[in-house]
C-alpha positions in Angstrom: -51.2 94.0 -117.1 -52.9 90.8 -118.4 -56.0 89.6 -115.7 -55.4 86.5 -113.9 -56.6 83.2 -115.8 -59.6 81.5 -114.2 -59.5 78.2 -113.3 -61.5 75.7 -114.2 -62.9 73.5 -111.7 -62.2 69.9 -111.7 -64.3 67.1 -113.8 -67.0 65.5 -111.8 -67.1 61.6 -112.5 -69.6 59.2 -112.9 -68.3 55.3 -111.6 -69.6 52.9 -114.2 -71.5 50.8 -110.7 -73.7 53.9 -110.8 -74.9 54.2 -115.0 -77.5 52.1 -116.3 -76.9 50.5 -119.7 -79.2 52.7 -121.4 -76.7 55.8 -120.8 -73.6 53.4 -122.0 -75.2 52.2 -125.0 -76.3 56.0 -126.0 -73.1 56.9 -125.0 -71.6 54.6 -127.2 -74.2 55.1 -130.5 -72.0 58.3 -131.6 -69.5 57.2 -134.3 -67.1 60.2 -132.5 -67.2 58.4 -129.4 -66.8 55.3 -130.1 -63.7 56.5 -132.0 -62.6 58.4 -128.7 -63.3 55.0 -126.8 -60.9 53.1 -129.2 -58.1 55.6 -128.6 -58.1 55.7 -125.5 -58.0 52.1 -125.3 -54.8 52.1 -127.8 -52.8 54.3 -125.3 -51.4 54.4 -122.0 -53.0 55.4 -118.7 -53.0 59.6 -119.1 -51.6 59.7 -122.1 -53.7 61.7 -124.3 -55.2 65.4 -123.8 -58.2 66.5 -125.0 -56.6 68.3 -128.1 -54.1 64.7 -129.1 -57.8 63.7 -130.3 -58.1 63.1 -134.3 -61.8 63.6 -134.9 -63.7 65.8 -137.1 -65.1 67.7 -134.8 -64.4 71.3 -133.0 -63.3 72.1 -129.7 -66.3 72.8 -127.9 -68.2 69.2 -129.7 -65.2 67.2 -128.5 -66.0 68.4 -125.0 -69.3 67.6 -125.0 -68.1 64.2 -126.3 -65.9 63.9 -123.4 -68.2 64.8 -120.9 -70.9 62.1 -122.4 -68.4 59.4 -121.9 -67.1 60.5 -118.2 -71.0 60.8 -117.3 -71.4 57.2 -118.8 -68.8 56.1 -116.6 -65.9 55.1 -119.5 -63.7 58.5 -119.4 -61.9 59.7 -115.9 -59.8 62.8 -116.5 -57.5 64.7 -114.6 -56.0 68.0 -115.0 -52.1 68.6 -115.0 -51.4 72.4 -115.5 -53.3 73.7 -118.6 -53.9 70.1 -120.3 -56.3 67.9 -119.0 -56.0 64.1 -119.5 -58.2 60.7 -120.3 -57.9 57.4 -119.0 -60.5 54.7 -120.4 -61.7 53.4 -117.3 -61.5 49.4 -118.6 -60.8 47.4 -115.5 -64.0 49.3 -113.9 -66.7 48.9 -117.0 -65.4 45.4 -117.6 -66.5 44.8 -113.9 -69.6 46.5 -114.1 -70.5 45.6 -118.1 -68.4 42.3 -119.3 -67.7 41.5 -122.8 -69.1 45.0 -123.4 -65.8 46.9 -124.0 -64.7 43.9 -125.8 -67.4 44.2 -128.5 -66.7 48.1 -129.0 -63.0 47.7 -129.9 -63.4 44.7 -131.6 -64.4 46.8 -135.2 -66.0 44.0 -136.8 -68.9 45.3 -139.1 -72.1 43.5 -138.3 -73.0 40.4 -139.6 -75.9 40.4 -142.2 -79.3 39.5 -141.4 -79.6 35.8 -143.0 -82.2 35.9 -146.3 
């Protein structure tokens, strides 16, 4: 007989009213999470699961990746059954950090320093 699964125990969040911009700028300073940040904000609402993710990096890194992001108040998640899913949290970091979101997902490579 196969043991009963564990369950996991549900994400704690962080609401963006409560980060300081330090943590959401080195939050934001990891190429992989800025990526993550610019999916989410391409989908709908709990649309993707932690595994939809196309990054170049295992299981256990895009996890920690996840958790970064929740703790710096940009990622809720929710579990439904065995997946659990993302929301960018946009309406509350826009409120609590404007334009910022904005300048994340605009992809514009950085202007160069003038000689």
């Amino acid at each position: 007989m196969t043991p009963p699964r564990a369950h996991r125990s549900a994400p704690e969040h962080t609401h963006p009213d409560d980060v300081p911009l330090l943590t959401v700028l080195a939050a934001l300073a990891d190429p992989v999470r800025v990526q993550l940040v610019r999916d989410l904000a391409g989908s709908a609402d709990w649309e993707r699961s932690c595994g939809s993710f196309d990054v170049p990096v295992g299981k256990a890194a895009l996890s920690h990746h996840l958790n970064t992001l929740r703790a710096a108040g940009l990622v809720e998640q929710r579990d439904i059954g065995s997946k659990r899913l993302n929301r960018l949290r946009r309406a509350e970091f826009d409120a609590r950090f404007p334009g910022l979101l904005a300048l994340v997902l605009a992809d514009r490579p950085a202007a160069k320093a003038a000689s």
